[in-house]
C-alpha positions in Angstrom: 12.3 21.0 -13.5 10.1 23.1 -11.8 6.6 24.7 -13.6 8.1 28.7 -14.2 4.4 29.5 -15.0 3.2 28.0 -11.5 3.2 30.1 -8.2 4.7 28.0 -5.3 4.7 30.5 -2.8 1.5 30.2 -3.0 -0.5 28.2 0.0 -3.7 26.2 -1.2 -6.4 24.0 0.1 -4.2 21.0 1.1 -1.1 22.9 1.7 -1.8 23.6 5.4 -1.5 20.4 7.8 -4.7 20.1 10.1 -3.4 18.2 12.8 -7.0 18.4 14.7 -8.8 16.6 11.5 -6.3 14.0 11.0 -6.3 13.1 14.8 -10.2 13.5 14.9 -9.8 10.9 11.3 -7.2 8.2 13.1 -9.9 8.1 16.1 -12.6 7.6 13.4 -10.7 5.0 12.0 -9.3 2.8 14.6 -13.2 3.0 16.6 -15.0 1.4 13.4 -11.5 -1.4 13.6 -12.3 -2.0 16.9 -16.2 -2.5 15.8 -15.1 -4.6 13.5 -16.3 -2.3 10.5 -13.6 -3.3 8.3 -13.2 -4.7 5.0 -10.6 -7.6 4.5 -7.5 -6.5 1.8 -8.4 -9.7 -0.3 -12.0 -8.6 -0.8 -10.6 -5.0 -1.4 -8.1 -5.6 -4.2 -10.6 -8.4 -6.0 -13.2 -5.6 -6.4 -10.1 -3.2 -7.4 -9.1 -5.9 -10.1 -13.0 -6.3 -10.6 -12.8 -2.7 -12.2 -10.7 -3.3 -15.4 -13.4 -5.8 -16.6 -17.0 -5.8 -18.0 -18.4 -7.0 -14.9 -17.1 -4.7 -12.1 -17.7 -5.9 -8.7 -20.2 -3.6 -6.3 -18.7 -2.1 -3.6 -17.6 -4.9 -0.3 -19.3 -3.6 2.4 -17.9 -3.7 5.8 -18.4 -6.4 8.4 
């Protein structure tokens, strides 16, 4: 059930799709693909597991 207290009429921050931004992100994304600035899933999800114990992975970094 819906939040009485909250207004959701009420347009925020995140509310408003900005179609020129996402495109402008998808671009973004699929150049640094194609330049091969990419991190591999299994590197990605060890350092994600890496979190959860007392010696968390650093960051991958891409190439």
């Amino acid at each position: 059930m819906a939040d009485p207290a909250i207004d959701h009429d009420d347009e925020d921050l995140f509310s408003t799709p900005d179609d020129a931004a996402d495109e402008a992100a998808t671009l973004r994304g699929l150049a640094d693909a194609a330049a091969g600035r990419v991190v591999d899933n299994e590197t990605v999800m060890r350092w994600v597991e890496s979190w959860a114990t007392a010696n968390p992975l650093p960051r991958p970094k891409c190439g």
